[in-house]
N, CA, C and O atoms as CSV, one atom per row, in Angstrom:
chain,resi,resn,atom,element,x,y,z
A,1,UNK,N,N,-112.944,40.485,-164.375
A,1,UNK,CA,C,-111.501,40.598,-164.268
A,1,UNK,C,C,-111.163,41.102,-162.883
A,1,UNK,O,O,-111.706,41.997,-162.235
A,2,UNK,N,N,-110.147,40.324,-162.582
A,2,UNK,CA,C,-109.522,40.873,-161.322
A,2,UNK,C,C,-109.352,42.174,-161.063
A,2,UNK,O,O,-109.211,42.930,-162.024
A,3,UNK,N,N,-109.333,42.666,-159.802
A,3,UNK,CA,C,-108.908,44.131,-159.511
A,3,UNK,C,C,-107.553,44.195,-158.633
A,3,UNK,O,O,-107.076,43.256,-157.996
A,4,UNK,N,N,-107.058,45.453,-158.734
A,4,UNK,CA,C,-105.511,45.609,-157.557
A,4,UNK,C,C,-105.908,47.071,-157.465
A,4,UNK,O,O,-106.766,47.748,-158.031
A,5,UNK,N,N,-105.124,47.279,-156.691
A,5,UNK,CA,C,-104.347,48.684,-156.622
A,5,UNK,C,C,-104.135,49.576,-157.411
A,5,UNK,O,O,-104.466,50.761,-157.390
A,6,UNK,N,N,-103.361,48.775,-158.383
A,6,UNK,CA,C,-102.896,49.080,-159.560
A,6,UNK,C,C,-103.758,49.001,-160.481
A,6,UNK,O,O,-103.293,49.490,-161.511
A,7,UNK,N,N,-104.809,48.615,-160.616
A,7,UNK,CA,C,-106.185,49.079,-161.750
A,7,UNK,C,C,-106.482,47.226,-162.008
A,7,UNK,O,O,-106.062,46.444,-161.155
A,8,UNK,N,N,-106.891,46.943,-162.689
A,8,UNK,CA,C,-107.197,45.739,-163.534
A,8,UNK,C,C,-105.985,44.597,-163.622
A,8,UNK,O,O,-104.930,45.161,-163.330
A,9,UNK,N,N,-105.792,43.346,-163.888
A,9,UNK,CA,C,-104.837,42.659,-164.019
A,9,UNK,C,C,-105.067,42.121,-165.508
A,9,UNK,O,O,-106.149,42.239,-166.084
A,10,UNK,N,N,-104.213,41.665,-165.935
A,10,UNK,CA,C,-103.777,40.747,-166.992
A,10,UNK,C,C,-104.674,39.573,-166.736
A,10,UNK,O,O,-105.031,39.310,-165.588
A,11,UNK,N,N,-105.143,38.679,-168.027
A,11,UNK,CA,C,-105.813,37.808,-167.889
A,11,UNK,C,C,-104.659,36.318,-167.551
A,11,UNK,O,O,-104.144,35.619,-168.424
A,12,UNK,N,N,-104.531,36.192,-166.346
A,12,UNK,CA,C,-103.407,34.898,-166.493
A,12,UNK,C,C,-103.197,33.584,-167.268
A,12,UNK,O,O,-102.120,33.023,-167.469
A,13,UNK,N,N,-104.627,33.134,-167.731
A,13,UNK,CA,C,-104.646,32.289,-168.606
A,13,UNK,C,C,-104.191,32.207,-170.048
A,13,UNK,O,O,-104.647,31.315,-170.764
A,14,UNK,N,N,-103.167,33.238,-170.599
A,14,UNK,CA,C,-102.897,33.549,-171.847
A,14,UNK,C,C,-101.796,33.787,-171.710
A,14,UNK,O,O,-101.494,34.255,-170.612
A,15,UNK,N,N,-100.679,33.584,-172.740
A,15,UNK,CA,C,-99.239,33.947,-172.925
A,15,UNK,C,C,-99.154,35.115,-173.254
A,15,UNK,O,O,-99.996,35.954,-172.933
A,16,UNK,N,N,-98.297,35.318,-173.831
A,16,UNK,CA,C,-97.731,36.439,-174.301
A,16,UNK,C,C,-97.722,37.305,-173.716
A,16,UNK,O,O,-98.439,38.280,-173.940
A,17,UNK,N,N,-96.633,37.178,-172.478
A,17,UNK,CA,C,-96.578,38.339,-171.322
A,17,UNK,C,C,-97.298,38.195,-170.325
A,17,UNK,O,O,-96.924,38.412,-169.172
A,18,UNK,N,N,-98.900,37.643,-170.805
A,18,UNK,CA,C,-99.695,38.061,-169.334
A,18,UNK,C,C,-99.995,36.732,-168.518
A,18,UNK,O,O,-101.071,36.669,-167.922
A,19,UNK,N,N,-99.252,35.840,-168.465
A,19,UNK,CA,C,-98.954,34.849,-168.136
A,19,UNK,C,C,-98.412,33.600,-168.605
A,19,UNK,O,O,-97.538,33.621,-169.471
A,20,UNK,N,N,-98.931,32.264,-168.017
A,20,UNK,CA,C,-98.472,31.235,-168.910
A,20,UNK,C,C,-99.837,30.345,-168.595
A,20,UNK,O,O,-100.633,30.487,-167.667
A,21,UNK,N,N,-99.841,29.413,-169.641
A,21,UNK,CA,C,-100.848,28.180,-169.759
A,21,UNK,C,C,-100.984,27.113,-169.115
A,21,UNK,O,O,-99.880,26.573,-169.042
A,22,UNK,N,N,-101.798,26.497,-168.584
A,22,UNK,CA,C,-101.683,25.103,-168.237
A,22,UNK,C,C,-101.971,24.146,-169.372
A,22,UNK,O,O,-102.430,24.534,-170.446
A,23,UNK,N,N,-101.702,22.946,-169.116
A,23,UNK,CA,C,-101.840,21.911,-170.350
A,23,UNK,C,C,-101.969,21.047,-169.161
A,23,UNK,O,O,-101.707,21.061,-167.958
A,24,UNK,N,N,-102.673,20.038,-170.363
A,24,UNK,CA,C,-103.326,18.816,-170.201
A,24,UNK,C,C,-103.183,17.568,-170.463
A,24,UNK,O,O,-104.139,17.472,-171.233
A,25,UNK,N,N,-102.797,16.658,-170.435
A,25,UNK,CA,C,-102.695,15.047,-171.063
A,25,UNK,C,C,-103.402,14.322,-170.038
A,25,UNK,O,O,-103.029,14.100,-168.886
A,26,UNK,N,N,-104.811,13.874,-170.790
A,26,UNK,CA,C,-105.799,13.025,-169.713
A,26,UNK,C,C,-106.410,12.110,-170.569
A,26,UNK,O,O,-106.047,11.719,-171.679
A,27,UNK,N,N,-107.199,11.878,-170.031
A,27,UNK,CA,C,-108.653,10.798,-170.952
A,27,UNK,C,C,-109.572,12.331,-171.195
A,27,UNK,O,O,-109.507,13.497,-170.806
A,28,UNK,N,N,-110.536,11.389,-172.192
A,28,UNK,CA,C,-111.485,12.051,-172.427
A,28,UNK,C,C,-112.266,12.970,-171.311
A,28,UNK,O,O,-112.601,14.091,-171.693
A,29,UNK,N,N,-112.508,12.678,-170.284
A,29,UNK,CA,C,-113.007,12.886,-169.490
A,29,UNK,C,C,-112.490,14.210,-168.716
A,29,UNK,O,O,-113.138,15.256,-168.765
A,30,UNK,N,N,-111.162,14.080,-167.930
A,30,UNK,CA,C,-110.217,14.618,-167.707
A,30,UNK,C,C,-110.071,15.978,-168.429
A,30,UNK,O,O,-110.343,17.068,-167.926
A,31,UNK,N,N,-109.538,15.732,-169.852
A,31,UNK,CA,C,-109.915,16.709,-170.516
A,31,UNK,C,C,-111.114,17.405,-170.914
A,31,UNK,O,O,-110.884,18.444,-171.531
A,32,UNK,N,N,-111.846,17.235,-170.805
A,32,UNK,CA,C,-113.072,17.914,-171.589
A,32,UNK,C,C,-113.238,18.629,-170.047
A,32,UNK,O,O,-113.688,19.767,-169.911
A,33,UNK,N,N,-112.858,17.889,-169.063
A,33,UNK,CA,C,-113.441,18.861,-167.351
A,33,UNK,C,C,-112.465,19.922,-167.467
A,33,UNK,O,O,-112.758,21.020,-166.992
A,34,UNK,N,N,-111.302,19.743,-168.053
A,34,UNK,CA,C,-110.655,21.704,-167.806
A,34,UNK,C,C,-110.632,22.240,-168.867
A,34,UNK,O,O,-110.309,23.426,-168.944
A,35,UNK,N,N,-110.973,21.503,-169.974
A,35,UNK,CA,C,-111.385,22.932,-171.577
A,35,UNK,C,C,-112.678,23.077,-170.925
A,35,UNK,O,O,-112.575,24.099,-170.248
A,36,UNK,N,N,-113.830,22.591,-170.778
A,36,UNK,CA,C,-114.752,23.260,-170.135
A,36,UNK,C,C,-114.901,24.192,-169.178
A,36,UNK,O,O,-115.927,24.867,-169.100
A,37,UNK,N,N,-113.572,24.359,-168.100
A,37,UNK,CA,C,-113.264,24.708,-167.038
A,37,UNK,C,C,-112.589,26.219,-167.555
A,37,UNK,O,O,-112.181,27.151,-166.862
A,38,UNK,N,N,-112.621,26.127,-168.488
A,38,UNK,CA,C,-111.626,27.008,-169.385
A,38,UNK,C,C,-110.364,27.640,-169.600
A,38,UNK,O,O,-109.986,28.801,-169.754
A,39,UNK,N,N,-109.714,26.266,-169.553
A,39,UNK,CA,C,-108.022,26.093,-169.914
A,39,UNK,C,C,-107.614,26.185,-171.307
A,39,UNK,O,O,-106.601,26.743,-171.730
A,40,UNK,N,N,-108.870,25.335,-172.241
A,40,UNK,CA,C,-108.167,25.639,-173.321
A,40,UNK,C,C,-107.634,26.425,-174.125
A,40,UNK,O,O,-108.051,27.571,-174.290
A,41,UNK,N,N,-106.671,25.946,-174.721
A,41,UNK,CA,C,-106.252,27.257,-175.816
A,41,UNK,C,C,-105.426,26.907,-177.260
A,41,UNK,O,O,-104.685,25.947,-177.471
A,42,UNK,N,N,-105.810,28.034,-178.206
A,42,UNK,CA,C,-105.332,27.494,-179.262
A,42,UNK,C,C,-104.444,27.989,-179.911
A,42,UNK,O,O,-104.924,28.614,-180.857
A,43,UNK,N,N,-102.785,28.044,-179.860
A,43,UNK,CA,C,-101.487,28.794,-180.287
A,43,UNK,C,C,-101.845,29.821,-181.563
A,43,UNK,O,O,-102.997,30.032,-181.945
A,44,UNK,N,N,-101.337,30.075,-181.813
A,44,UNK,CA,C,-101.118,31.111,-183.255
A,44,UNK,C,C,-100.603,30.107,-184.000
A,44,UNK,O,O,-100.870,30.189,-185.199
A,45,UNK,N,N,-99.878,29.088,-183.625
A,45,UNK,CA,C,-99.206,28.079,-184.722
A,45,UNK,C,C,-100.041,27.002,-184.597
A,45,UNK,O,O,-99.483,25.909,-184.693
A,46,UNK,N,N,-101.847,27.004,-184.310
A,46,UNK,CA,C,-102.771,26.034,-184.067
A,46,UNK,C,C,-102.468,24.859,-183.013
A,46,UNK,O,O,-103.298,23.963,-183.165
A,47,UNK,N,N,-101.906,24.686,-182.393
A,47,UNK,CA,C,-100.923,24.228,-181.522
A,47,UNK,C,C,-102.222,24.230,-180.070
A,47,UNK,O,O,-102.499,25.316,-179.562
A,48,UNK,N,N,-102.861,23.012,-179.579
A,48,UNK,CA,C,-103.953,23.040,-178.250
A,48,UNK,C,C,-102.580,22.680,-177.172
A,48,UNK,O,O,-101.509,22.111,-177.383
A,49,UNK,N,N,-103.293,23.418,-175.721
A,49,UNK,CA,C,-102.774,22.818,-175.011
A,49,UNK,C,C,-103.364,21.812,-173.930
A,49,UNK,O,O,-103.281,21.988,-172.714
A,50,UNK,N,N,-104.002,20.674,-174.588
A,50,UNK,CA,C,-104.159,19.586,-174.196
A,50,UNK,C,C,-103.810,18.376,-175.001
A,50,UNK,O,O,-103.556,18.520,-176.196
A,51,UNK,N,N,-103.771,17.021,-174.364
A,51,UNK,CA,C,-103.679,15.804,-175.360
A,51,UNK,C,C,-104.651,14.902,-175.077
A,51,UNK,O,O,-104.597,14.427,-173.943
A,52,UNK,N,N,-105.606,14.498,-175.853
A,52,UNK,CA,C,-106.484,13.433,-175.019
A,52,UNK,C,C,-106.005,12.339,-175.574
A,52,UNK,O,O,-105.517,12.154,-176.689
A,53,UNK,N,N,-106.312,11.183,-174.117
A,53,UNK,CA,C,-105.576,10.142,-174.425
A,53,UNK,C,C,-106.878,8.689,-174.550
A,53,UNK,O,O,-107.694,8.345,-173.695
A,54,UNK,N,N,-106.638,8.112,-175.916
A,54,UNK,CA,C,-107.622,7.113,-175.573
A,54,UNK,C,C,-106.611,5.451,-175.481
A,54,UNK,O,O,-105.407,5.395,-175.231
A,55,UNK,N,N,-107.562,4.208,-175.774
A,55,UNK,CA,C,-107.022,3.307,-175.561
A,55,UNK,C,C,-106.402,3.093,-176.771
A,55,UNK,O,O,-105.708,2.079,-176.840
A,56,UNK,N,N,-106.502,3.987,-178.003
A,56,UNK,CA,C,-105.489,3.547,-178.930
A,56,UNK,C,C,-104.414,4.302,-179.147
A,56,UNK,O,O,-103.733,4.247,-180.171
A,57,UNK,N,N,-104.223,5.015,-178.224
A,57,UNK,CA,C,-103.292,5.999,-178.448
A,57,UNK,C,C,-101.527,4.889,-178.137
A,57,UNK,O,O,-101.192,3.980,-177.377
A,58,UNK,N,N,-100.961,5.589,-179.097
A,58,UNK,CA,C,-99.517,4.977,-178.575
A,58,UNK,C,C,-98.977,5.344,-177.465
A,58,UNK,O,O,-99.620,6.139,-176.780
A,59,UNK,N,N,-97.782,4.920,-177.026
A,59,UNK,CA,C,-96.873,5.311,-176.013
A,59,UNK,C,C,-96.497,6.679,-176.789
A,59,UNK,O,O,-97.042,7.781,-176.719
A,60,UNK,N,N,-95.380,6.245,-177.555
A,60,UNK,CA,C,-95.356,7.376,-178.551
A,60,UNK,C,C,-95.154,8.569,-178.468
A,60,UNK,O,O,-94.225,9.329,-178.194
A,61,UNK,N,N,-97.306,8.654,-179.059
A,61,UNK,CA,C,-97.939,9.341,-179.077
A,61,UNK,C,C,-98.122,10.177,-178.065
A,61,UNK,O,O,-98.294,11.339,-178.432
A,62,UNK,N,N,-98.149,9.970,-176.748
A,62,UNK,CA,C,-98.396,10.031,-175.256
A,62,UNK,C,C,-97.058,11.339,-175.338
A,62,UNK,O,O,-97.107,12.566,-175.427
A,63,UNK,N,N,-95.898,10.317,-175.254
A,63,UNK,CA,C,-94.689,10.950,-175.092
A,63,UNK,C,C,-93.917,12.015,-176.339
A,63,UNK,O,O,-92.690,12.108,-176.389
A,64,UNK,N,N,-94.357,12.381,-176.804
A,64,UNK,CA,C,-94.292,13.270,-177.751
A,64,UNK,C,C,-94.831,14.337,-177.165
A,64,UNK,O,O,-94.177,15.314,-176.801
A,65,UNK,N,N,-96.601,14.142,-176.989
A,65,UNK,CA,C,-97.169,15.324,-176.759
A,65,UNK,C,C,-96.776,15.892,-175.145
A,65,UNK,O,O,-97.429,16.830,-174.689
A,66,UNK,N,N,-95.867,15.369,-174.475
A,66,UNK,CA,C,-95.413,15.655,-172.973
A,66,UNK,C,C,-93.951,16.245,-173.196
A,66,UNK,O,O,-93.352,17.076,-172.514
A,67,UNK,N,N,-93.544,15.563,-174.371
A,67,UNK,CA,C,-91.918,16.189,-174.544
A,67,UNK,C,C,-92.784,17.955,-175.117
A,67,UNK,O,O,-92.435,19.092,-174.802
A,68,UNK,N,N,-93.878,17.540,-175.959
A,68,UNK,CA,C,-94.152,18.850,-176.391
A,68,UNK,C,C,-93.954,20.264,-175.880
A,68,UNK,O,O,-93.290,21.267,-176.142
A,69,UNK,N,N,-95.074,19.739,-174.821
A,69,UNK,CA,C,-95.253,20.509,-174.039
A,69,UNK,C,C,-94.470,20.978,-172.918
A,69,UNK,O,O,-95.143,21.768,-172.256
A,70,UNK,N,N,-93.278,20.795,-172.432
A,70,UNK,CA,C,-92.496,20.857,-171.623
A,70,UNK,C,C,-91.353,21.550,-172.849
A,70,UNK,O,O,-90.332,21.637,-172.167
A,71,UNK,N,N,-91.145,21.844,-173.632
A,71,UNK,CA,C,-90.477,23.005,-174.406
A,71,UNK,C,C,-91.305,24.045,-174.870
A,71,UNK,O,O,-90.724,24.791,-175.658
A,72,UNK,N,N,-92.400,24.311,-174.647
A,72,UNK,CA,C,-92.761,25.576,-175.000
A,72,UNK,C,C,-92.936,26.540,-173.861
A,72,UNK,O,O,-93.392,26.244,-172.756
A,73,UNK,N,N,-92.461,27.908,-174.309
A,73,UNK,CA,C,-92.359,28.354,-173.679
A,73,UNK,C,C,-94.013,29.495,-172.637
A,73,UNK,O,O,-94.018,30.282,-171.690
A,74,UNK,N,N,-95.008,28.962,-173.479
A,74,UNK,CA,C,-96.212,29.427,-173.196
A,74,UNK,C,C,-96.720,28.562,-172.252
A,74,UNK,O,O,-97.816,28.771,-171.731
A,75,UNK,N,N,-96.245,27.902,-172.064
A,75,UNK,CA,C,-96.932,26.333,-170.864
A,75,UNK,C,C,-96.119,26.617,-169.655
A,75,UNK,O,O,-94.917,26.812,-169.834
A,76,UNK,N,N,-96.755,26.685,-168.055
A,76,UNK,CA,C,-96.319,27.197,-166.606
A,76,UNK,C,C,-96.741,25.728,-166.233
A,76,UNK,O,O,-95.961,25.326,-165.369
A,77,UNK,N,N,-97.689,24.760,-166.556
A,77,UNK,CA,C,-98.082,24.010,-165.821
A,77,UNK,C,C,-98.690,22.711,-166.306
A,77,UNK,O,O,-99.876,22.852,-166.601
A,78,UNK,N,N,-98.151,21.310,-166.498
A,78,UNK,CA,C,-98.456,20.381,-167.445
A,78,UNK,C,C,-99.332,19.641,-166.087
A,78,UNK,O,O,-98.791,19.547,-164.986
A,79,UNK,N,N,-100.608,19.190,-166.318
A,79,UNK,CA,C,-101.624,18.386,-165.498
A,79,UNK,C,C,-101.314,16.787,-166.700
A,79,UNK,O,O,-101.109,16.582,-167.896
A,80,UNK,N,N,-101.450,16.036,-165.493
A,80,UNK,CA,C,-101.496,14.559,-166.330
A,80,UNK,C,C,-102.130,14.053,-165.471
A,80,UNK,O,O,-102.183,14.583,-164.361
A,81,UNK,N,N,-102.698,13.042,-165.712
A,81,UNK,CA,C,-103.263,11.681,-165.154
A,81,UNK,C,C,-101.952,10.757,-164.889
A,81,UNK,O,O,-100.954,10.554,-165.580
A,82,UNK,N,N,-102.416,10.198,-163.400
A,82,UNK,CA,C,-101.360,9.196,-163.042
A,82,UNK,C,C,-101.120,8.270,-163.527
A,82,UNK,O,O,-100.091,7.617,-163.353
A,83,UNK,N,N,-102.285,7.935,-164.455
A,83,UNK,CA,C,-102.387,6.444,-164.670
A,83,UNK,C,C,-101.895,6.435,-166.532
A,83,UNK,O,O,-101.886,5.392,-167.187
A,84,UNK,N,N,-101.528,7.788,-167.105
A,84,UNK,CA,C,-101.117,8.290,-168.513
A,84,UNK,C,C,-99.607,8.530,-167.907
A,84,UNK,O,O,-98.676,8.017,-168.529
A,85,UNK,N,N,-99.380,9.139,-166.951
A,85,UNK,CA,C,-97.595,9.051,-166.464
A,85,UNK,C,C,-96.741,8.063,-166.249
A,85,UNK,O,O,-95.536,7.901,-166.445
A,86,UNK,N,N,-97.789,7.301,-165.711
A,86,UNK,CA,C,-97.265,5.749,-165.454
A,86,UNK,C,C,-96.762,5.215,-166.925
A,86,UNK,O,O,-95.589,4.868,-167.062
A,87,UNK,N,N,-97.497,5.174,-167.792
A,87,UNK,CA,C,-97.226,4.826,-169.156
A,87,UNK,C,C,-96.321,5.104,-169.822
A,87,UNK,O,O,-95.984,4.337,-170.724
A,88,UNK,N,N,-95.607,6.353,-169.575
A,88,UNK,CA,C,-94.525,6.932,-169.713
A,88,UNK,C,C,-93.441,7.227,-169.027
A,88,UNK,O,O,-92.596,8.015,-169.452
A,89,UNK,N,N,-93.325,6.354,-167.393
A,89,UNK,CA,C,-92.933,6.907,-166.340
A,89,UNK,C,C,-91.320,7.471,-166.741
A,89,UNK,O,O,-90.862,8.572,-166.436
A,90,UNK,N,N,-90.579,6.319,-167.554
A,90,UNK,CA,C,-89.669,6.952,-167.851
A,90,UNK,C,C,-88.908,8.350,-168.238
A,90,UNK,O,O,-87.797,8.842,-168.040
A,91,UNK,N,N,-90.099,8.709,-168.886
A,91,UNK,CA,C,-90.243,10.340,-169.774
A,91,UNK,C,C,-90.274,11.350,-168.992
A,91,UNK,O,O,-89.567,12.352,-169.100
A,92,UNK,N,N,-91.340,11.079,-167.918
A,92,UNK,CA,C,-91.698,12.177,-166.721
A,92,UNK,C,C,-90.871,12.016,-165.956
A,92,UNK,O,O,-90.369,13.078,-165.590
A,93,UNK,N,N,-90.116,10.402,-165.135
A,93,UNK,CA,C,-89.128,10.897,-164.055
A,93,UNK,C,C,-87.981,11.379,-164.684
A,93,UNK,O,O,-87.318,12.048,-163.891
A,94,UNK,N,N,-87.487,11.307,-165.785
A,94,UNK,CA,C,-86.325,12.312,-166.596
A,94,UNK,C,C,-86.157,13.826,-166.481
A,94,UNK,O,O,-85.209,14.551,-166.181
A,95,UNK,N,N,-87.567,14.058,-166.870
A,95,UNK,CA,C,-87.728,15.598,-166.805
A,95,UNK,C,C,-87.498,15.947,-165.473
A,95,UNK,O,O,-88.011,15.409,-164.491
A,96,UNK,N,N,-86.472,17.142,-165.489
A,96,UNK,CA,C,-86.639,17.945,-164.392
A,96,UNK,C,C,-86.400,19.628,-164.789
A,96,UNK,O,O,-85.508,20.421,-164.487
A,97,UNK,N,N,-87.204,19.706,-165.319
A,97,UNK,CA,C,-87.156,20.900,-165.504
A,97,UNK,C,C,-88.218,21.731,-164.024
A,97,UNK,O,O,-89.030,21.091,-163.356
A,98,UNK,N,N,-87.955,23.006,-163.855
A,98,UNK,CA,C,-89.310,23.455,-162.910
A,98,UNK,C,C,-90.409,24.317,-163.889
A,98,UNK,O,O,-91.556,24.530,-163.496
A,99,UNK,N,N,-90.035,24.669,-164.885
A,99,UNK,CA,C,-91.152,25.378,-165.292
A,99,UNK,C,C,-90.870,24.428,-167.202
A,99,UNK,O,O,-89.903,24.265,-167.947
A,100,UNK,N,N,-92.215,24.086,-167.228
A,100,UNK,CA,C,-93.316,24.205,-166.944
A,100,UNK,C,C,-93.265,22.659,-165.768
A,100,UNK,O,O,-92.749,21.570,-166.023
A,101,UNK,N,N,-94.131,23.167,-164.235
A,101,UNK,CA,C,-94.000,21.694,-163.576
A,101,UNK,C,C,-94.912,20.862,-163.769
A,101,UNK,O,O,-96.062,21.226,-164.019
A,102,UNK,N,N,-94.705,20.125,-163.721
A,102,UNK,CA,C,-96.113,18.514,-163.950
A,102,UNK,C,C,-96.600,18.141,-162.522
A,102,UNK,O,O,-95.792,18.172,-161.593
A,103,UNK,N,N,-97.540,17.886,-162.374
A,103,UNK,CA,C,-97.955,17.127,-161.366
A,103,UNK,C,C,-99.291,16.302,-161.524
A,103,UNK,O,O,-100.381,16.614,-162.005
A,104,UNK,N,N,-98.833,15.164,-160.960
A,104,UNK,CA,C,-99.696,14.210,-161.816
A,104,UNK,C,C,-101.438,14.020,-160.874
A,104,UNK,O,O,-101.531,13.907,-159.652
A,105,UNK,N,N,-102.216,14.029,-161.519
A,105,UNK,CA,C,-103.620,14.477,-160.984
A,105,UNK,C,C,-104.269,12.888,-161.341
A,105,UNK,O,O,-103.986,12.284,-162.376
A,106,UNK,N,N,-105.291,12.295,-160.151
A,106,UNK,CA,C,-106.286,11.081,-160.087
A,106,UNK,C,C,-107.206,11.197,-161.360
A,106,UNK,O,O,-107.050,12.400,-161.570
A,107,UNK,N,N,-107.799,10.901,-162.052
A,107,UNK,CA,C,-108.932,10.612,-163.394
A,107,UNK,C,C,-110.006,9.361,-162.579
A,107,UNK,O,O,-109.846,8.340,-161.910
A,108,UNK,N,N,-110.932,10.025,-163.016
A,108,UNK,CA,C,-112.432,8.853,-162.856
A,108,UNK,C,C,-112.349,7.252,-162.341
A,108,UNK,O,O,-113.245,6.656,-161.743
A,109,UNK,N,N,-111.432,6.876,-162.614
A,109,UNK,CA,C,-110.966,5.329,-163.133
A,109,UNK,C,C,-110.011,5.457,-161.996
A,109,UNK,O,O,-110.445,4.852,-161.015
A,110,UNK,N,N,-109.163,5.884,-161.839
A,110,UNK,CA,C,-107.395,5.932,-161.359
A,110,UNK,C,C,-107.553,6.610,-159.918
A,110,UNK,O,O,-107.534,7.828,-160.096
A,111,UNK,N,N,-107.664,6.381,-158.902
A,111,UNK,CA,C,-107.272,7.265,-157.821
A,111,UNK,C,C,-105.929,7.730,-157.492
A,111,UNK,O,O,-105.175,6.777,-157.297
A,112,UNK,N,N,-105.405,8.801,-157.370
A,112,UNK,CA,C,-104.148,9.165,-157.114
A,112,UNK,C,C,-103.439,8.176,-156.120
A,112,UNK,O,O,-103.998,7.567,-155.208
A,113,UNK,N,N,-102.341,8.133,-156.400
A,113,UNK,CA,C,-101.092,6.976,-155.634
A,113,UNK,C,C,-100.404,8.105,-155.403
A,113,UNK,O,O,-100.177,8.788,-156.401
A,114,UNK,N,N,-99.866,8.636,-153.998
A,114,UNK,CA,C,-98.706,9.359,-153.734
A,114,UNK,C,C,-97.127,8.620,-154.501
A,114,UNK,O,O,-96.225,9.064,-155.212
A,115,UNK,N,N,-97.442,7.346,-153.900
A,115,UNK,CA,C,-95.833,6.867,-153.732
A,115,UNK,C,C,-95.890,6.251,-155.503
A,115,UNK,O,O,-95.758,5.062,-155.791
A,116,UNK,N,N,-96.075,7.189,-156.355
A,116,UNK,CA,C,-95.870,6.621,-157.875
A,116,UNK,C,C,-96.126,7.952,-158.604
A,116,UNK,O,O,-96.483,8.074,-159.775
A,117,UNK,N,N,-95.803,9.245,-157.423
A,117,UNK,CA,C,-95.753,10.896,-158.333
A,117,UNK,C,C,-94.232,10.937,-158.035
A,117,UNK,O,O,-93.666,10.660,-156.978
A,118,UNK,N,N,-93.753,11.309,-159.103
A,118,UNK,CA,C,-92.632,11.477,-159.397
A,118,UNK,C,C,-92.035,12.662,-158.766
A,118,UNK,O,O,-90.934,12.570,-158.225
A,119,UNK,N,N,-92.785,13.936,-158.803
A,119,UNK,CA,C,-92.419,14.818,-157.817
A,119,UNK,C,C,-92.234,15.039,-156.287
A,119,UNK,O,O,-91.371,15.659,-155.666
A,120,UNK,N,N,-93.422,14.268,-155.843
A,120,UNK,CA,C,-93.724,13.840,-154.584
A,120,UNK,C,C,-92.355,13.342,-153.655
A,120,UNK,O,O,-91.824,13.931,-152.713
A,121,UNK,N,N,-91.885,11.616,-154.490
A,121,UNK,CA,C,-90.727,11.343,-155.040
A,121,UNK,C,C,-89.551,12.092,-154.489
A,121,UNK,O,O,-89.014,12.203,-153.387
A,122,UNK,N,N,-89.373,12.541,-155.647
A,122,UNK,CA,C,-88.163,13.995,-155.492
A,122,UNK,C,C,-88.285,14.829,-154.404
A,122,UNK,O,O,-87.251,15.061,-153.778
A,123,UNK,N,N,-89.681,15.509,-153.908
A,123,UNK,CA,C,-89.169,16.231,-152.694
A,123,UNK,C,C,-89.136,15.501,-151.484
A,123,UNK,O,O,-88.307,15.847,-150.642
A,124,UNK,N,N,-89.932,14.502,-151.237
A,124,UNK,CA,C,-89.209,13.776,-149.779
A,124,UNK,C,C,-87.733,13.136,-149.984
A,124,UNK,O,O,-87.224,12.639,-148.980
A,125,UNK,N,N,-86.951,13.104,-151.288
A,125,UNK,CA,C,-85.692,12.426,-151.225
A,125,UNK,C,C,-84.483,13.625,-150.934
A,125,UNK,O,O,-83.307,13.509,-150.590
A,126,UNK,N,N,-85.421,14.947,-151.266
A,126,UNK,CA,C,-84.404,15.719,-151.048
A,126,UNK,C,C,-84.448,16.488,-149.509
A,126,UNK,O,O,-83.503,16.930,-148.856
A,127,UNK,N,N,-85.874,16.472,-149.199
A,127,UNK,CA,C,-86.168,16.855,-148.117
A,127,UNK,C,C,-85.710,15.579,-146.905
A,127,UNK,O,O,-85.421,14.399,-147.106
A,128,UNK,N,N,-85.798,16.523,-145.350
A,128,UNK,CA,C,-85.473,15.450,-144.234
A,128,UNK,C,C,-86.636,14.937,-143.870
A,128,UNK,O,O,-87.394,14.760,-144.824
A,129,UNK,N,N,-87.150,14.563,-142.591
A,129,UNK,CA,C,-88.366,13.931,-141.998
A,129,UNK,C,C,-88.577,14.966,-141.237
A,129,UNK,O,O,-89.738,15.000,-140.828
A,130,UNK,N,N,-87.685,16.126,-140.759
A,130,UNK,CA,C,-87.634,17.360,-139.849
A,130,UNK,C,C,-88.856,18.361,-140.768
A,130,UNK,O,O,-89.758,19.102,-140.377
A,131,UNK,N,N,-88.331,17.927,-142.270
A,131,UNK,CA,C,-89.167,19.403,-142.866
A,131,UNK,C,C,-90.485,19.027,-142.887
A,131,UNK,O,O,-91.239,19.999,-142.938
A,132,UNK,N,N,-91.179,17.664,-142.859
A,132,UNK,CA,C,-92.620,17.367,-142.527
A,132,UNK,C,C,-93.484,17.407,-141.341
A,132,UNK,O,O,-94.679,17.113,-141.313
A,133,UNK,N,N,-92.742,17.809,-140.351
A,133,UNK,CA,C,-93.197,17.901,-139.001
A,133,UNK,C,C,-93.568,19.561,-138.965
A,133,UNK,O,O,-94.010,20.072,-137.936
C-alpha cells in the first residue's frame, strides 16, 4: 500500500469512498488482461465490472452493459475496445457525461484509429489548432 505524509492511503481500486472502479467491455482477451491485472470487481448487488464481448453477443447486449455502467455511481472509468464502440457508436457518441469517462482502447485484432474515438473527436472540435502546438 501506498504511503503519504499522512500515513497509508485508501486502496483506489474500490468504491465506497476510497475511490472509484474502472470497467471493462472487451473481447475475451481484453478482458481477462485487466481482471488479471486486477480490476476486477464484484458489487454487493453481484454486479462485475466488466462485459466480455463475444461474436454472439448482441448489439443489445453490448449496449445495455455500457448504458450500465455509465450510471453507476462506483465506476470513474469505462475502457472499451474500439472495435466494440464502433458497434455501438451511436450509444457512446451520445454519452457525454465526464465521470465515469470512456476511452476507447486497441484489442489484439483492432489497432486503435484516432479519427473514430469519440472523445478524441470532441476535444479537437472544441479545442483550436493553437492548443496543439
Amino acid at each position: 500500500m501506498a504511503q503519504s505524509a499522512a500515513g497509508p492511503s485508501k486502496d483506489a481500486g474500490h468504491a465506497g469512498g476510497r475511490g472509484k472502479l474502472i470497467a471493462v467491455i472487451g473481447d475475451e482477451d481484453v478482458v481477462v488482461g485487466f481482471v488479471l491485472g486486477g480490476i476486477g470487481e464484484l458489487s454487493r448487488n453481484k454486479q462485475t465490472n466488466y462485459f466480455i464481448v463475444t461474436k454472439d453477443t448482441l448489439y443489445s447486449e453490448i449496449e445495455e452493459a455500457f448504458k450500465s455502467f455509465t450510471r453507476r455511481d462506483d465506476i470513474g472509468i469505462i475502457l472499451i475496445s474500439q472495435n466494440i464502440a464502433e458497434s455501438i457508436r451511436g450509444v457512446v457518441d451520445s454519452y457525454n457525461g465526464t465521470i465515469p469517462t470512456v476511452l476507447e482502447i486497441p484489442s489484439k485484432d483492432h489497432p486503435y484509429d484516432p479519427s473514430k474515438d469519440s472523445i478524441l473527436r470532441r476535444a479537437k472540435g472544441s479545442l483550436s489548432s493553437e492548443d496543439f502546438k
